[in-house]
ZANUVO-447478 format. One record per residue (C-alpha): residue number from 1; residue in one letter; x, y, z. Coordinates in pm, whole numbers. Each point is the difference from the previous one (the first is absolute). Example, Ala and Ser with C-alpha at 12.3 -4.5 7.8 and 13.67 -1.06 7.14 Angstrom:
BEGIN
1, A, 1230, -450, 780 $
2, S, 137, 344, -66 $
This chain:
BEGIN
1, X, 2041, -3354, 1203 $
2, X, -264, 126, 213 $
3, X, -253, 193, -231 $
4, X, -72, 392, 113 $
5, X, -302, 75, 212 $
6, X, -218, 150, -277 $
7, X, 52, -324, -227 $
8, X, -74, -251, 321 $
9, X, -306, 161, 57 $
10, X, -318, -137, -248 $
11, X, -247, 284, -58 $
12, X, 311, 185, -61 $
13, X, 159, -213, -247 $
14, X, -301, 4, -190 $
15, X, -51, 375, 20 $
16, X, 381, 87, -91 $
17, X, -1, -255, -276 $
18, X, -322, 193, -154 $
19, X, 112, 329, 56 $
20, X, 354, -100, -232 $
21, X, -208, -83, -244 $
22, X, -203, 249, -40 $
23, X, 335, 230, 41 $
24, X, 112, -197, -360 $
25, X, -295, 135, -146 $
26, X, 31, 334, 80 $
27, X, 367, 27, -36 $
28, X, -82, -140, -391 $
29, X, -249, 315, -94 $
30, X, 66, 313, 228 $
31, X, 394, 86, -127 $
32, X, -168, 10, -348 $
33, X, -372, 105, 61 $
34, X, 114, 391, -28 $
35, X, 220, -67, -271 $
36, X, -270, -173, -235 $
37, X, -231, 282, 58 $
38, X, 193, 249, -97 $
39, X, 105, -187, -318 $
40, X, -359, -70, -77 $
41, X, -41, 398, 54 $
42, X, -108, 72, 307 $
43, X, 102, 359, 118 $
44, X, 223, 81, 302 $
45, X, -253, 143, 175 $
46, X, -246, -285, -92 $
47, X, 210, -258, 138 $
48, X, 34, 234, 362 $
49, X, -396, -91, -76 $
50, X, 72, -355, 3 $
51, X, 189, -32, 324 $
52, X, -176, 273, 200 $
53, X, -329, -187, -99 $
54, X, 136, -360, 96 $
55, X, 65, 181, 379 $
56, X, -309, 164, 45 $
57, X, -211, -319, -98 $
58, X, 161, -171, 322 $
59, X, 61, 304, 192 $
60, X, -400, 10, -13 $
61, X, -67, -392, 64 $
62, X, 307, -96, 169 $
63, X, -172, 87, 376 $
64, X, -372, -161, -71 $
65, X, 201, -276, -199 $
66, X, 163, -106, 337 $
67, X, -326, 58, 216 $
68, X, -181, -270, -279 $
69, X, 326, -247, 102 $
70, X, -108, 53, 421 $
71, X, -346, -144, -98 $
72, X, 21, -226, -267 $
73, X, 355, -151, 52 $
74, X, 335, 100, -174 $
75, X, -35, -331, -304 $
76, X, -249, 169, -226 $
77, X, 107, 308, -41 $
78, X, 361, -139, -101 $
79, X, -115, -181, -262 $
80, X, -282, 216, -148 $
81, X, 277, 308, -6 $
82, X, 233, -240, -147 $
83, X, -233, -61, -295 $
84, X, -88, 380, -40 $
85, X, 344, 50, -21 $
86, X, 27, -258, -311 $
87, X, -263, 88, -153 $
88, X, 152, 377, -60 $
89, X, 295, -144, -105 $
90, X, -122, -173, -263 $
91, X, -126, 283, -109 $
92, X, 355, 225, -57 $
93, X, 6, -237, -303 $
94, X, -251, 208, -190 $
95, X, 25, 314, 205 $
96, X, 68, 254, -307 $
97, X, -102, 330, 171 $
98, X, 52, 237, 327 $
99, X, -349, -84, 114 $
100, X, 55, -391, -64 $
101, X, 323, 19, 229 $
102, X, -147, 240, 271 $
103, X, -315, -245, 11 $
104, X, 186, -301, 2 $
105, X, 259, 154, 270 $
106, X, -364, 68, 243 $
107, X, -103, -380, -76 $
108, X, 340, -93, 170 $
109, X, -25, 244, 300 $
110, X, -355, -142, 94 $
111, X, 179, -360, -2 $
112, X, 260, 101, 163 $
113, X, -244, 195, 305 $
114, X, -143, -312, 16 $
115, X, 312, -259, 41 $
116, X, 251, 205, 179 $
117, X, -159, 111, 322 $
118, X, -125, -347, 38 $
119, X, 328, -175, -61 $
120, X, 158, 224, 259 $
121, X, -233, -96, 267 $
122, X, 11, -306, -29 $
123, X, 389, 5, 66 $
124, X, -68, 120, 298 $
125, X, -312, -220, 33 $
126, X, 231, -281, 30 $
127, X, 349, 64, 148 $
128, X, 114, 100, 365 $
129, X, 33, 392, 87 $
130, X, 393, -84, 76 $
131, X, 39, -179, -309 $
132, X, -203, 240, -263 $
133, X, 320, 214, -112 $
134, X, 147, -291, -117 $
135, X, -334, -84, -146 $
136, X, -18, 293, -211 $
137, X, 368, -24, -63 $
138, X, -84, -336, -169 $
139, X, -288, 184, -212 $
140, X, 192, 233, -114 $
141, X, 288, -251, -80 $
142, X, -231, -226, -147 $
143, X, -180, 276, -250 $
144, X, 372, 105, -80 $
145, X, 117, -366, -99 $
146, X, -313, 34, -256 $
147, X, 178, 318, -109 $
148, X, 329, -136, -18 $
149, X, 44, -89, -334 $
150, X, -354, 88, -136 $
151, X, 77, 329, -126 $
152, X, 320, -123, -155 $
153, X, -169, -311, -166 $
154, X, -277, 288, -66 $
155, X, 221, 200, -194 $
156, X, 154, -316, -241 $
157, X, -386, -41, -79 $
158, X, -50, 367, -50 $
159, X, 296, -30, -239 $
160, X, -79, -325, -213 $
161, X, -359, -52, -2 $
162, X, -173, 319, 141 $
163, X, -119, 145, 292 $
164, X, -386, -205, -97 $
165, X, 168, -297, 109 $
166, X, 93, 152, 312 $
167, X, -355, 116, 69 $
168, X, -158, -369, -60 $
169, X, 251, -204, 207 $
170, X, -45, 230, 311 $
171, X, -380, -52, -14 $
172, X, 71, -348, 39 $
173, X, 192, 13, 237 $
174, X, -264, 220, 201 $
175, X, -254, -217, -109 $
176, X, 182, -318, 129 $
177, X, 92, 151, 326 $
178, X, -388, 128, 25 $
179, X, -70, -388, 14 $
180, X, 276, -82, 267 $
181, X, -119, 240, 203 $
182, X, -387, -156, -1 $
183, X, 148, -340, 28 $
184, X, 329, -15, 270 $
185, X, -160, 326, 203 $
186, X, -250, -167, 89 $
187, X, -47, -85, 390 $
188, X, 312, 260, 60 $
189, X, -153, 293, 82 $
190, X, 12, 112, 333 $
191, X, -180, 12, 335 $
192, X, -277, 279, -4 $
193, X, -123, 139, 367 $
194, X, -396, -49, 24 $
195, X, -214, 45, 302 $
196, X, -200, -244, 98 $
197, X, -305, 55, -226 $
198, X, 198, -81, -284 $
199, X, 36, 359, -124 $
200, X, 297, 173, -74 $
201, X, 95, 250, 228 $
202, X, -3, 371, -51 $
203, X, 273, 181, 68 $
204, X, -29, 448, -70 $
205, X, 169, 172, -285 $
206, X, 187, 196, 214 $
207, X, 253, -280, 84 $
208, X, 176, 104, -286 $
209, X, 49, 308, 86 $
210, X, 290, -103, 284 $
211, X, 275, 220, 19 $
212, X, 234, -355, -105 $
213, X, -219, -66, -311 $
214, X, 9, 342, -113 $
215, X, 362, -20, 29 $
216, X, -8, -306, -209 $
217, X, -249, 159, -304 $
218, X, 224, 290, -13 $
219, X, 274, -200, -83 $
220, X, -198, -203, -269 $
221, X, -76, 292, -156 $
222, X, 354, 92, 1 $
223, X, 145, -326, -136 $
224, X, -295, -22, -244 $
225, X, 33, 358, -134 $
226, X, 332, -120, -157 $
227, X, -201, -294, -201 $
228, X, -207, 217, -123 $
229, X, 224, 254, -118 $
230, X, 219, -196, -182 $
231, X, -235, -301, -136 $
232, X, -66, 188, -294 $
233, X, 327, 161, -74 $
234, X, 276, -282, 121 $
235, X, 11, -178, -368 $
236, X, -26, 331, -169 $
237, X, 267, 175, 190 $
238, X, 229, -371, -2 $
239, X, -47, 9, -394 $
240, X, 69, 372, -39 $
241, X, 361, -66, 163 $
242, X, 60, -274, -261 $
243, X, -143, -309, 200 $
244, X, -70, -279, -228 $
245, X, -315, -252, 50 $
246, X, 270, -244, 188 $
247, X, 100, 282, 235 $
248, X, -322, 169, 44 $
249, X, -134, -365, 128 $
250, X, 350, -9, 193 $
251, X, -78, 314, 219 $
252, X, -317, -183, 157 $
253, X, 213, -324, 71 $
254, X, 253, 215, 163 $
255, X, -236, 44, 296 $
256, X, -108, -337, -28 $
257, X, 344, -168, 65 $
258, X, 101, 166, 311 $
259, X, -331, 12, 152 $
260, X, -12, -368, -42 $
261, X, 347, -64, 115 $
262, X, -29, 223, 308 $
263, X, -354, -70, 134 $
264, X, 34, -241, 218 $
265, X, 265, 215, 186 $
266, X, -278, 287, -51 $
267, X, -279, -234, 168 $
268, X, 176, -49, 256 $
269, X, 141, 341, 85 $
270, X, -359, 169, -45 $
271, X, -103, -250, 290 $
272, X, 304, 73, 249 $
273, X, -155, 301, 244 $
274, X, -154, 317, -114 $
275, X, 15, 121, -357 $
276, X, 29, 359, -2 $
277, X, 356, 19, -19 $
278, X, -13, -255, -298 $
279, X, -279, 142, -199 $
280, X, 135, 394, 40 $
281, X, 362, -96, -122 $
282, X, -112, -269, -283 $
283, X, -221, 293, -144 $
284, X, 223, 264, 24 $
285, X, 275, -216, -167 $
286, X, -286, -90, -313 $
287, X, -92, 353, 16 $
288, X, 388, 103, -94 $
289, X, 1, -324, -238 $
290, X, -290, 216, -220 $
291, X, 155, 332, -30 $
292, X, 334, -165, -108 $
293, X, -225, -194, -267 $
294, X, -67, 324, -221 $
295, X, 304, 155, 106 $
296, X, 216, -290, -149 $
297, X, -178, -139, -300 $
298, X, 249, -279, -67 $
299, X, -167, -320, -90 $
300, X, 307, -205, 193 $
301, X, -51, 264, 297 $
302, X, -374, -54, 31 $
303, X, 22, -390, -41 $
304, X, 278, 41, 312 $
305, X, -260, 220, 208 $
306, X, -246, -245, -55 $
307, X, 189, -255, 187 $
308, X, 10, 214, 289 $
309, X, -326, 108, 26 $
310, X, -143, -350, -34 $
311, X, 289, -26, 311 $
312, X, -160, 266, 182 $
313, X, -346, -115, -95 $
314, X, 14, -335, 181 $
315, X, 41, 208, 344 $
316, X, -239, 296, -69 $
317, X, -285, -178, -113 $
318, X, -75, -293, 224 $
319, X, 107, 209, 293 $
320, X, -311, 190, -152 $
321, X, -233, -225, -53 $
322, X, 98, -207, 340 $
323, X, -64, 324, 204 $
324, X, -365, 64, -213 $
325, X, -68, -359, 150 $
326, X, 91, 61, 317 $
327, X, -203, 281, 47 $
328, X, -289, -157, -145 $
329, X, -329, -111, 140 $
330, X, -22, -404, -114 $
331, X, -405, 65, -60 $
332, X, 112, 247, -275 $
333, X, 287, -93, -170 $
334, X, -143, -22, -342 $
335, X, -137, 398, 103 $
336, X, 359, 101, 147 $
337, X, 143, -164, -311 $
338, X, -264, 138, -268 $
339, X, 57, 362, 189 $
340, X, 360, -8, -48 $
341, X, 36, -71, -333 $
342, X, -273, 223, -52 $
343, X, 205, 315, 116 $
344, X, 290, -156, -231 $
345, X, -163, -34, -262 $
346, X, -128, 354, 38 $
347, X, 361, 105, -4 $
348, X, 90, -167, -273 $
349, X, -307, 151, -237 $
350, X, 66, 319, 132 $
351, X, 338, -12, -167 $
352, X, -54, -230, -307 $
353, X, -128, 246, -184 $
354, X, 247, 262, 152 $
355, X, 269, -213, -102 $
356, X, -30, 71, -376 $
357, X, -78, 350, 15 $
358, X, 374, 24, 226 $
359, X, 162, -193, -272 $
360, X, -106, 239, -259 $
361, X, 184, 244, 171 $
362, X, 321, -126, 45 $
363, X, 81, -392, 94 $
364, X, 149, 60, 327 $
365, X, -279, 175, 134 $
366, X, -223, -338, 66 $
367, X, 291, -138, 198 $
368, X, 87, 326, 232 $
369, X, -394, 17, 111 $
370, X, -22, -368, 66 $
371, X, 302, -14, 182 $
372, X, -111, 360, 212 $
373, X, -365, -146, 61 $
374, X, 120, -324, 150 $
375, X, 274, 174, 243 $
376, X, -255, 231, 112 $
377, X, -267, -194, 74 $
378, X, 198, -298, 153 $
379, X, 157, 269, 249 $
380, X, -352, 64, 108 $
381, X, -183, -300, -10 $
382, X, 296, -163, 218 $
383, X, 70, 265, 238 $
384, X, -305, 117, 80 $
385, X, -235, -335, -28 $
386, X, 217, -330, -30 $
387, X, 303, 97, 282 $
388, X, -236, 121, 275 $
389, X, -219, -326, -43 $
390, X, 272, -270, -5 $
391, X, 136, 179, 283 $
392, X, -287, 62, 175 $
393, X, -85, -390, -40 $
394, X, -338, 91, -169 $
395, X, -198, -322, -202 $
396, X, -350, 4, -64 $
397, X, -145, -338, 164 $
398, X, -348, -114, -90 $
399, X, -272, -45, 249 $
400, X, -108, -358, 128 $
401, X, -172, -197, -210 $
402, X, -245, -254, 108 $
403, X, 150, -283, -295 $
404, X, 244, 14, -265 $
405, X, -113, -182, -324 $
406, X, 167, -152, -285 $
407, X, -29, 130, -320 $
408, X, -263, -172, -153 $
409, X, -134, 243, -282 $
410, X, 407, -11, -128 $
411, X, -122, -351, -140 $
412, X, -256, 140, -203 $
């Protein structure tokens, strides 16, 4: 049986089998990092703190993060954010206070600012502009295999052993894939446009400022503005409708198990003609998924939503991130990339800590903004940005270069 594209490609392999590791580890911790603070005392408000803070440490780092991975290759910056990223971990284990979570939760931003942008662009770095929806279809799928049955097995542990033993076997696991990424990275970073006296090439700021990329941030900030809002309130709203550990791990699988079922269908339909269409409908429909969240708080209901919108998901976001690439100047992908995360995660910290002070009003509130944010903004940011440039054949094409060099810092 011929294998798909994604998994006959070799940089890709290597990247997708990292990035479902590394989606174990999280998928271990973050259904029970919220709950273990607030049964070691942390406040409501403080754990807003927690998540709001964990935003605004990448929301700040995320953009110069990515211009670091234009000049000194995308390898480093994986790993070393990858290690950050244990290291806090590690640290929930004796975390005993508000300002022991909050500091721990900006440790994991900063390695986060410094892995994510990178990893992106170097997707991109090394697939084919027609092929890069499925690419990121195959990211996404491969992060939600790591998911799959991580928050499950995450909640068995919580359960039987304790949550500690949760927080040391995920820091392995980032530590481990830290040291893949140094050692089967190397040499697959790719091509970087230099002119001819060896320099990289300048390009101005205000290439991110197209009318096609602004379309593209808004919608970031959309999509992210619903992370943010509910990272620090999903366990505590799943266990205040009678959730157990099992099912509270169970709601983050959910996604998991259609997205990976469905992406390569996804992929491929986020690289089939323009994307406008796509990406206004898919967002709408996750938009409507939200509001029916607090509107229905069933545990079965929820767990059935989330196999939709991980359905939904495998269409709206590579068509997303396919179209950000498309767009994109190849001399700054690690900017574009760094930029529009940037605006997410801005998005997302603006509503972290928004996100608790909503639930302290009522429960349902959270779900009706989220829901009314992302509708709003995706009518805009498609209608008046995305449509008019896919139909209007826009793409941002870099100038001539004199040579186009390997990678070599990426071996460092």
């Amino acid at each position: 049986m011929k294998l798909p594209w994604v998994l006959q490609h070799p940089p890709l392999r290597v990247i997708l089998g990292l990035t479902a590791m590394a989606g174990v580890a999280v998928g271990l911790v973050i259904p029970f990092l919220t709950l273990t603070a607030r049964d070691r005392g942390v406040s409501l408000n403080a754990i807003g703190a927690m998540a709001s803070s964990y935003l605004i440490a990448q929301m700040l780092l995320q953009l110069p993060m990515g211009v670091l991975s234009d000049r000194i290759g995308r390898r480093l910056p994986i790993a070393i954010g990858l290690l950050v990223e244990a290291a806090a971990t590690i640290g929930y284990v004796m975390a005993d206070s508000a300002l022991s979570f909050i500091t721990l939760r900006v440790v994991q931003g900063v390695g986060l600012a410094m892995l994510y942008p990178a990893l992106r662009a170097l997707i991109v770095d090394v697939t084919p502009n027609e092929r890069r929806g499925q690419a990121y279809a195959g990211f996404g799928a491969a992060y939600s295999a790591g998911l799959l049955f991580a928050p499950m097995l995450g909640g068995i542990v919580a359960e039987t052993v304790g949550v500690n033993a949760l927080f040391l076997s995920a820091a392995t696991i980032e530590m481990l894939v830290a040291i893949g990424g140094l050692v089967f990275l190397r040499g697959f970073a790719g091509p970087r446009p230099v002119v001819t006296t060896g320099e990289t090439e300048r390009v101005p700021f205000r290439e991110l400022l197209a009318a096609p990329l602004i379309g593209a941030f808004i919608l970031s900030f959309a999509s992210q503005f619903q992370i943010g809002l509910f990272s620090g309130i999903w366990s505590i709203y799943m266990d205040d409708i009678g959730a157990s550990d099992v099912e509270v791990g169970l709601s983050f699988s959910t996604f998991s198990i259609a997205y990976l079922l469905i992406a390569p269908v996804g992929g491929r339909l986020a690289d089939a003609g323009t994307r406008w269409r796509r990406l206004l409908v898919a967002n709408l429909l996750i938009s409507g998924i939200i509001i029916t969240y607090g509107l229905v708080p069933s545990v079965l209901v929820i767990l059935l939503l989330g196999l939709v919108e991980g359905a939904v998901a495998t269409v709206q976001q590579p068509s997303l991130d396919a179209f950000l690439a498309s767009v994109s100047d190849a001399r700054i992908q690690g900017r574009v990339q760094g930029a529009f995360t940037t605006i997410g995660m801005t998005g997302a910290a603006v509503s972290a800590f928004l996100g608790s002070v909503l639930y302290g009003i009522a429960p349902v509130i959270p779900f009706l903004t989220g829901g009314a944010v992302l509708a709003v903004l995706t009518v805009v940011a498609v209608l008046r940005f995305i449509r008019p440039a896919e139909l209007g054949g826009h793409r941002l094409q870099p100038a001539p270069v004199a040579a186009v060099a390997s990678s070599d810092t990426d071996a460092r």
